[in-house]
FILUM-714385 format. One line per 2 residues: number of its first residue (from 1); their letters; for each residue x, y, z of N, C-alpha, C. Coordinates in pm, whole numbers, plus 50000, padded with zeros to 5 digits. Layout:
BEGIN
NUM> a> X,Y,Z,X,Y,Z,X,Y,Z | ...
***
This chain:
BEGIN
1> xx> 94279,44183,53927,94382,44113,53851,94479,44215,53793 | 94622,44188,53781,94697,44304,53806,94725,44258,53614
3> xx> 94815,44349,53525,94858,44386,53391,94948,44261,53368 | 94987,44158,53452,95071,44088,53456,94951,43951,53491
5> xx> 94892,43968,53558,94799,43845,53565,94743,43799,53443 | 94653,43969,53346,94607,43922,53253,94717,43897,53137
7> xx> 94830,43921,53161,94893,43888,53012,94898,43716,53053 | 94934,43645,53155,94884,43513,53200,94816,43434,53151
9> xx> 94676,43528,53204,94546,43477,53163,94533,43465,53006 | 94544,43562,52887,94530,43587,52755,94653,43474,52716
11> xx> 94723,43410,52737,94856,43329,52726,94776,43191,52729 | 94702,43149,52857,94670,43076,52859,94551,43056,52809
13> xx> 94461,43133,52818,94393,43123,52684,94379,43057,52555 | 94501,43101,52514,94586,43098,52357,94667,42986,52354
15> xx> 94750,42945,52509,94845,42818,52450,94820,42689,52440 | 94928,42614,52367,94826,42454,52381,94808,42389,52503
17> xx> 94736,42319,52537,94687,42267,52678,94841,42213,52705 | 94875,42221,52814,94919,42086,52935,94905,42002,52945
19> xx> 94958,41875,52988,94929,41774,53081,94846,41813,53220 | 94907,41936,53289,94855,41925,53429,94763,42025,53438
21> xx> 94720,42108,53307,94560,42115,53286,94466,42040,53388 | 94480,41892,53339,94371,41816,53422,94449,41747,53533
23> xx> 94428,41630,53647,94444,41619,53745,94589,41565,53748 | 94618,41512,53629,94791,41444,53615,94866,41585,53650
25> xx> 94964,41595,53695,95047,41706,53712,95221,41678,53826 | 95282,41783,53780,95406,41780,53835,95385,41805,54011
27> xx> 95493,41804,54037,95489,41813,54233,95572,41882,54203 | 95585,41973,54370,95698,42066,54415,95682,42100,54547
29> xx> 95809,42074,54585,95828,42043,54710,95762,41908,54743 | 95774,41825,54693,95684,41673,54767,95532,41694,54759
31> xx> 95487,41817,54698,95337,41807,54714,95263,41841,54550 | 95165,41807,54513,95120,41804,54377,95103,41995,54312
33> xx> 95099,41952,54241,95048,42146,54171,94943,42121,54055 | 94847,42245,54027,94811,42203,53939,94811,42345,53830
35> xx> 94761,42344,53721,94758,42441,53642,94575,42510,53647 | 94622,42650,53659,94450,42710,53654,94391,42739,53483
37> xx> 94256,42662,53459,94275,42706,53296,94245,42807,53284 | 94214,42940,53385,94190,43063,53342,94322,43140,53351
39> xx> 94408,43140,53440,94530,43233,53447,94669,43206,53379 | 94670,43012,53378,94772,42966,53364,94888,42963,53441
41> xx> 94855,42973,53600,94933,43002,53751,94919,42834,53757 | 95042,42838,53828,95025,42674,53890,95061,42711,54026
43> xx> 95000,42583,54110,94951,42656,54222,94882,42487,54308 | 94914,42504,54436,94855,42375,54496,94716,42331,54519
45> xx> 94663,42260,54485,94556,42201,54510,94406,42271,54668 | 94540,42311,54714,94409,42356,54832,94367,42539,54779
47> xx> 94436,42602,54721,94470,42704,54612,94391,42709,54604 | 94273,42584,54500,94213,42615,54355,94082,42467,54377
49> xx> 93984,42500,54321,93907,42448,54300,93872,42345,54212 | 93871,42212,54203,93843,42153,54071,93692,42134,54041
51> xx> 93675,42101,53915,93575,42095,53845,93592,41960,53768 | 93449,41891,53704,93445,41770,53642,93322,41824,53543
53> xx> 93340,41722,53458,93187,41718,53370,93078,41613,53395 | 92933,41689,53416,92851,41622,53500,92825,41532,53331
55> xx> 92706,41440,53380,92622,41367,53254,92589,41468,53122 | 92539,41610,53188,92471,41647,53104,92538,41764,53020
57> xx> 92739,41725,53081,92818,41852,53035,92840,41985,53077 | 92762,41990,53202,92755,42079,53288,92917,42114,53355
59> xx> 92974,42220,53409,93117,42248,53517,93101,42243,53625 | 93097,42146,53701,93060,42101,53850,93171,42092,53927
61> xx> 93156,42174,54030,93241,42203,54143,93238,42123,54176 | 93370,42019,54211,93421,41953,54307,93501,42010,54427
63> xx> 93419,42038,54502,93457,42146,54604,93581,42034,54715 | 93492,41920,54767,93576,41804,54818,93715,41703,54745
65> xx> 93693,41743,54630,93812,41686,54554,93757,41549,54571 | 93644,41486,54556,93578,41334,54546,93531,41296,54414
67> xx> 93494,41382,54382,93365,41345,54226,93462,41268,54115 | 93407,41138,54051,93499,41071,54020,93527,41138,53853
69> xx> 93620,41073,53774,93645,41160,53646,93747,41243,53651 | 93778,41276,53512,93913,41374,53509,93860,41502,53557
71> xx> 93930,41605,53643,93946,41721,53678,94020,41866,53595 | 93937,41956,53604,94031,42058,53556,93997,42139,53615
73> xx> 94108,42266,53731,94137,42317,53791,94167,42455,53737 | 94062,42560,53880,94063,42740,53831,94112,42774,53998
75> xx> 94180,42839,54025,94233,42947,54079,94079,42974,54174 | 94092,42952,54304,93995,42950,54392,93943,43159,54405
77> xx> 93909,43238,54316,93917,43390,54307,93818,43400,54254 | 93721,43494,54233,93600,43538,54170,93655,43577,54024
79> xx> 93748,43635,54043,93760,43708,53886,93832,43553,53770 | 93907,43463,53852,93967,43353,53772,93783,43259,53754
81> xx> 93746,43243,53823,93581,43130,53793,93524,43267,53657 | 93497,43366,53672,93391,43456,53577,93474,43429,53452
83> xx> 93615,43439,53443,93667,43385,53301,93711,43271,53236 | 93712,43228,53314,93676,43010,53295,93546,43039,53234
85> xx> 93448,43095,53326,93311,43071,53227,93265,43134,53126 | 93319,43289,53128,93294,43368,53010,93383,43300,52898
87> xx> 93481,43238,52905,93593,43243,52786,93550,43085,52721 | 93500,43037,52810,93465,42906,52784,93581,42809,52802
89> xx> 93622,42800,52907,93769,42763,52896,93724,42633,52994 | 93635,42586,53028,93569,42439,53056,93625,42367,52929
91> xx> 93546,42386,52823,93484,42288,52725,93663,42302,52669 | 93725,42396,52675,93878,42383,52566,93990,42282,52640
93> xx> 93966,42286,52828,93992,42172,52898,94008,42047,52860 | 93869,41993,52871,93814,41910,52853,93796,41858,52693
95> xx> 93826,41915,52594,93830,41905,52465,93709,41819,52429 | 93537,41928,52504,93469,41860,52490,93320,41949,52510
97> xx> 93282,42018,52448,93181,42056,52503,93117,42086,52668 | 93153,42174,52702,93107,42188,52850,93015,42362,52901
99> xx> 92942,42339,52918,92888,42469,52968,92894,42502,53084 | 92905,42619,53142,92911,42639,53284,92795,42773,53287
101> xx> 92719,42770,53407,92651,42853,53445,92673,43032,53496 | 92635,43153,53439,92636,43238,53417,92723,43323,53579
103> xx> 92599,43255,53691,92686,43287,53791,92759,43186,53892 | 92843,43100,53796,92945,43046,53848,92999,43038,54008
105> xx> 93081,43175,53970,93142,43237,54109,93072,43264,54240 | 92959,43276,54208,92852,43300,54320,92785,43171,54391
107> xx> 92783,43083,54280,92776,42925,54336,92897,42830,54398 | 93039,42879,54375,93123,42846,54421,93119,42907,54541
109> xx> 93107,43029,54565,93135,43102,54702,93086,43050,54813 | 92914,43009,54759,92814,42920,54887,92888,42800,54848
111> xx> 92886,42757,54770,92964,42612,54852,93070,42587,54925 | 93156,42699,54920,93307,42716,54952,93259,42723,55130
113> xx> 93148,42859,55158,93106,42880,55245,93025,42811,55323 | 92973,42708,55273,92901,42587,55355,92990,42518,55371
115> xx> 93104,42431,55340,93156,42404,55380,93226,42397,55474 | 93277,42519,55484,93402,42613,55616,93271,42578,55737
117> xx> 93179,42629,55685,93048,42608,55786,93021,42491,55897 | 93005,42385,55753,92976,42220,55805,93114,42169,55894
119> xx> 93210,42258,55865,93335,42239,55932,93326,42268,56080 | 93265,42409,56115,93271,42454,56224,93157,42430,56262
121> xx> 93036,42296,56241,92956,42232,56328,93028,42081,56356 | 93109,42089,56252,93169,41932,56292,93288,41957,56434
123> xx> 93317,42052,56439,93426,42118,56526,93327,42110,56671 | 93235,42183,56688,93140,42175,56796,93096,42055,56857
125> xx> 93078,41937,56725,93072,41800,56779,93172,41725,56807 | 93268,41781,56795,93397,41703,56818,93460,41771,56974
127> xx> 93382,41872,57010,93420,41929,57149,93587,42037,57092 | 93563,42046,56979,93708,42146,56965,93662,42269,56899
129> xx> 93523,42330,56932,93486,42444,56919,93413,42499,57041 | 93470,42595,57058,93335,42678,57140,93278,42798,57151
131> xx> 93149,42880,57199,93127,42978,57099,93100,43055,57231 | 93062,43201,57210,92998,43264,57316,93101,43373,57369
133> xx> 93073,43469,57422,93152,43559,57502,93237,43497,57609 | 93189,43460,57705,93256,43397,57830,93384,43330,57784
135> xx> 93310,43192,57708,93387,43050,57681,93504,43127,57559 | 93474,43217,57514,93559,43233,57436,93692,43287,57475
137> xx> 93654,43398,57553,93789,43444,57685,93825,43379,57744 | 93738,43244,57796,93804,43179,57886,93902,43068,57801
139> xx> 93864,43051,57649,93995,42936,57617,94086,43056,57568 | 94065,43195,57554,94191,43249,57510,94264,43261,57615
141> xx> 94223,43257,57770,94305,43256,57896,94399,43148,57871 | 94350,43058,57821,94376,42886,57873,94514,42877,57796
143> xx> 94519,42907,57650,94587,42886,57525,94573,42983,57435 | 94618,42963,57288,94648,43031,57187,94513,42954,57152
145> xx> 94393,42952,57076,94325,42900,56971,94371,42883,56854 | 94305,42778,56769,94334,42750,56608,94297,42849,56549
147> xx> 94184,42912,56591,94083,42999,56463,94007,43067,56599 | 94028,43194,56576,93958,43317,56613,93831,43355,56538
149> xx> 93670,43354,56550,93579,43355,56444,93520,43456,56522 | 93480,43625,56477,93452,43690,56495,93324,43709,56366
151> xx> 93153,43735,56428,93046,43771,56325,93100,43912,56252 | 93076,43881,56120,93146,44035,56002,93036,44105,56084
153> xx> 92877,44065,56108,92825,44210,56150,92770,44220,56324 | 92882,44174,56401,92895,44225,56548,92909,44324,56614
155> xx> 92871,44345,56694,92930,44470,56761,93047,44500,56808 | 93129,44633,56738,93270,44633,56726,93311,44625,56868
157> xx> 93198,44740,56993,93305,44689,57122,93303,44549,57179 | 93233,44473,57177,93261,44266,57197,93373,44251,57123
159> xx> 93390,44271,56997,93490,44216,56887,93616,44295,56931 | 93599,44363,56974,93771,44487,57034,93786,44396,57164
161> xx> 93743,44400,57281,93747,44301,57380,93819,44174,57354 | 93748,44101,57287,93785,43985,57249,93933,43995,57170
163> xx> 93947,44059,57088,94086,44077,57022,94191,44136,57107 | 94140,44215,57201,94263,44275,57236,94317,44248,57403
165> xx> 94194,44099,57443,94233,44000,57496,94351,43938,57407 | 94295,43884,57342,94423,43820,57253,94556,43855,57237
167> xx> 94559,43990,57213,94653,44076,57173,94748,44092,57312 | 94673,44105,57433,94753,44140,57579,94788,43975,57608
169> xx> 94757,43865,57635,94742,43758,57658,94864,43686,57591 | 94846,43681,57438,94980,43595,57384,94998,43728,57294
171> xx> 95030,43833,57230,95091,43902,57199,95231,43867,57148 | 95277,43841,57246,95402,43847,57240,95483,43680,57225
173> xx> 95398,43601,57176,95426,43474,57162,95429,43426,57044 | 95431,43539,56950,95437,43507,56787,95371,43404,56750
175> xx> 95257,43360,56823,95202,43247,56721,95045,43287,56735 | 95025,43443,56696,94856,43423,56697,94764,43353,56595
177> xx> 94667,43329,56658,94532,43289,56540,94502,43381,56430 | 94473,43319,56317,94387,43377,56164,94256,43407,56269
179> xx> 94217,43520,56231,94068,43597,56289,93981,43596,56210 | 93871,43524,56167,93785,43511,56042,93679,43573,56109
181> xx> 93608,43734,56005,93485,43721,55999,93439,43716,55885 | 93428,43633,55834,93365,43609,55696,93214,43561,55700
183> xx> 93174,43539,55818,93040,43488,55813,92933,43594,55949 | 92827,43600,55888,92709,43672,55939,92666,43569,56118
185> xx> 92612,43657,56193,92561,43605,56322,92515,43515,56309 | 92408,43510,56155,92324,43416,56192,92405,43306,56091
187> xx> 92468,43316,56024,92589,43190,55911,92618,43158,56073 | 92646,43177,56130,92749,43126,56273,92675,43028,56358
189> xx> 92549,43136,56374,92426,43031,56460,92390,42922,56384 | 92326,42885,56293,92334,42793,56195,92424,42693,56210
191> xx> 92522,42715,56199,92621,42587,56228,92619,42524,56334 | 92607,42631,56468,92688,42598,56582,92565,42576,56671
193> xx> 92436,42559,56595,92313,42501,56669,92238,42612,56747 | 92265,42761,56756,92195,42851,56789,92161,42980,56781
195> xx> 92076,43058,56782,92056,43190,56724,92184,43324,56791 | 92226,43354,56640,92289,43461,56626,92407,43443,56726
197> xx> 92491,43375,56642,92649,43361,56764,92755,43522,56696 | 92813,43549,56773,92905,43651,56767,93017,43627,56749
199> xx> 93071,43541,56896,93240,43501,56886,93290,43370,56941 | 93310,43306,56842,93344,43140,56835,93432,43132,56851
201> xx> 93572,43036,56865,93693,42940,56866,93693,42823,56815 | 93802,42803,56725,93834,42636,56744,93988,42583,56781
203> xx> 94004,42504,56834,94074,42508,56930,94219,42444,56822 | 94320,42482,56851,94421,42453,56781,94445,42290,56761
205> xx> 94434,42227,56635,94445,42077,56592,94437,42091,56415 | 94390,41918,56399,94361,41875,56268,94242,41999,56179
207> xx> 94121,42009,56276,93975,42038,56261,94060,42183,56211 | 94132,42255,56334,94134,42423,56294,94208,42455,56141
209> xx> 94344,42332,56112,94400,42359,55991,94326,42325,55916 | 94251,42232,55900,94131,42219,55785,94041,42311,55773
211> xx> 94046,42401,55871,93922,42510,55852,94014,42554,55802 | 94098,42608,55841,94203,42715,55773,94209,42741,55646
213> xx> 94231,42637,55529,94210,42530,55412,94116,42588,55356 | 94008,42576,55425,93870,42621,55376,93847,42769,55350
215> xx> 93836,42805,55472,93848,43016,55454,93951,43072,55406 | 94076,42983,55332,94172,43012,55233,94118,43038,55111
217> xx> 94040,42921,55083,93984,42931,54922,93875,43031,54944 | 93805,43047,55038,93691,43113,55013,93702,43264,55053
219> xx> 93888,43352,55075,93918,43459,55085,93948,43549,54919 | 93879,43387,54811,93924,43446,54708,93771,43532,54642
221> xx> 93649,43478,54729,93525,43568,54691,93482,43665,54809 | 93536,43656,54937,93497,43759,55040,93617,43792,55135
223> xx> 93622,43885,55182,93721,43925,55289,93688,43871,55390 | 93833,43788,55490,93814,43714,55565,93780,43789,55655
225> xx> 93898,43912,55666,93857,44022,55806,93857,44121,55786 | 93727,44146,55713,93731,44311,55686,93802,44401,55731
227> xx> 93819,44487,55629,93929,44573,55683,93882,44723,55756 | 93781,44753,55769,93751,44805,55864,93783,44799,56018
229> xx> 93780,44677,56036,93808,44612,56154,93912,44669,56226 | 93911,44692,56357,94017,44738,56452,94105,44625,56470
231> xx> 94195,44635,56539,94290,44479,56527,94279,44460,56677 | 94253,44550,56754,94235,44485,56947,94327,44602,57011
233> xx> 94479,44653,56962,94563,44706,57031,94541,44842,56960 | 94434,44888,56924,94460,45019,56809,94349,45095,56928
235> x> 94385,45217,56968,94314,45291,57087,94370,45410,57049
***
C-alpha cells in the first residue's frame, strides 16, 4: 500500500460513513460502484468483495454477491481485508457490533480460489475447457483461447512450449489470452477430474470472462503469473 493509499485508508477510517458504504451506491459509466470501508477507493463491484452480518455477528464473505441483507464492501487485496479486520471497520459499517476473524484474508483467498476453481470444472462440463499437453496446442492451433492456465509449479520447459506456441501462432494478432498460474498441479487436477494437470484452456466465451472476474479478485492475495516466469519469446 503506497503513502497515498494509507492517507485514504486513515481518512476513511476517520470520516463519517456514506451512503455507498453499504450496497446503495452511485454508478459510473452505467455500472454500480461501491465504497471500500478500509481504503475509502470506490471501485466496481467485481473489484471488491462484499460482506454481510451472519446471526451471530460474524463478517461473512459474500463471495457470490447472493447472501441476503445489507452489504458492506473491502477492496478484493490482502492488505485492504487485514485492516477491515484489525481496525474493526465491520462493526463501524454496519453501526453494529461485528467481529471478524483473525485470519480473514486467508479465508477469503480459499474462497476466492475455489471458486475460480468450481469455475474451471464447470468449464470442462460445459465442453469449453480442455486440459493436457496435446489438446492444449491443438486449440491454440485452432484459435486464440479465453484463458491460458499454466500449473505455478510445472515444468518450465512444457510451460515455454506452450507459451511460445502462443506467442509464434497469434503474436501478432493483438488479442492474446490472460495466462494464469495461480493454482498448483494438483488445485488443477481437482477441478478438472484428474491427477496433477499442468496446462489447461478455456475456450474464449461467457465461462472464460467469468473466470477472468474471478482470478481478478483473487490477484489481490496471489500472483496470477509469477514473475519468474519466462513469457514464451524470451531465449
Amino acid at each position: 500500500m503506497t503513502g497515498k493509499d494509507l492517507t485514504l485508508a486513515e481518512e476513511a477510517a476517520d470520516a463519517p460513513l456514506e451512503q455507498d458504504v453499504l450496497d446503495a451506491g452511485p454508478t459510473s459509466g452505467g455500472g454500480p460502484v461501491r465504497r471500500c470501508i478500509a481504503t475509502g477507493e470506490r471501485r466496481s463491484p467485481g473489484e471488491m468483495v462484499r460482506f454481510v452480518v451472519s446471526p451471530d455477528g460474524e463478517a461473512v464473505p459474500d463471495i457470490a454477491g447472493r447472501l441476503p441483507g445489507r452489504g458492506a464492501w473491502v477492496s478484493s487485496d490482502r492488505e485492504a481485508m487485514n485492516r477491515a479486520a484489525e481496525r474493526r471497520l465491520f462493526s463501524r459499517a454496519f453501526r453494529q457490533p461485528v467481529s471478524a476473524p483473525d485470519d480473514l484474508a486467508d479465508r477469503v483467498e480459499a474462497l476466492l480460489a475455489r471458486r475460480a476453481l468450481d469455475r474451471l470444472g464447470l468449464a470442462k462440463r460445459a465442453a469449453e475447457a480442455v486440459h493436457g499437453f496435446d489438446r492444449v496446442t491443438e486449440e491454440i492451433r485452432k484459435s486464440v483461447p479465453g484463458v491460458l492456465i499454466e500449473a505455478s509449479d510445472g515444468a518450465e520447459d512444457g510451460r515455454s512450449k506452450v507459451l511460445g506456441l502462443l506467442h509464434g501462432v497469434h503474436g501478432g494478432s493483438g488479442s492474446l489470452p490472460i495466462v494464469a498460474g495461480c493454482f498448483s498441479m494438483d488445485e488443477l487436477g481437482m477441478a478438472l477430474g484428474r491427477p496433477r494437470v499442468v496446462h489447461a484452456c478455456i475456450k474464449r466465451g461467457r465461462i472464460a470472462e467469468a473466470w477472468i472476474e474471478d482470478v481478478t479478485r483473487l490477484a489481490g492475495f496471489r500472483p496470477i503469473r509469477p514473475p519468474d516466469w519466462r513469457s514464451g519469446t524470451d531465449r
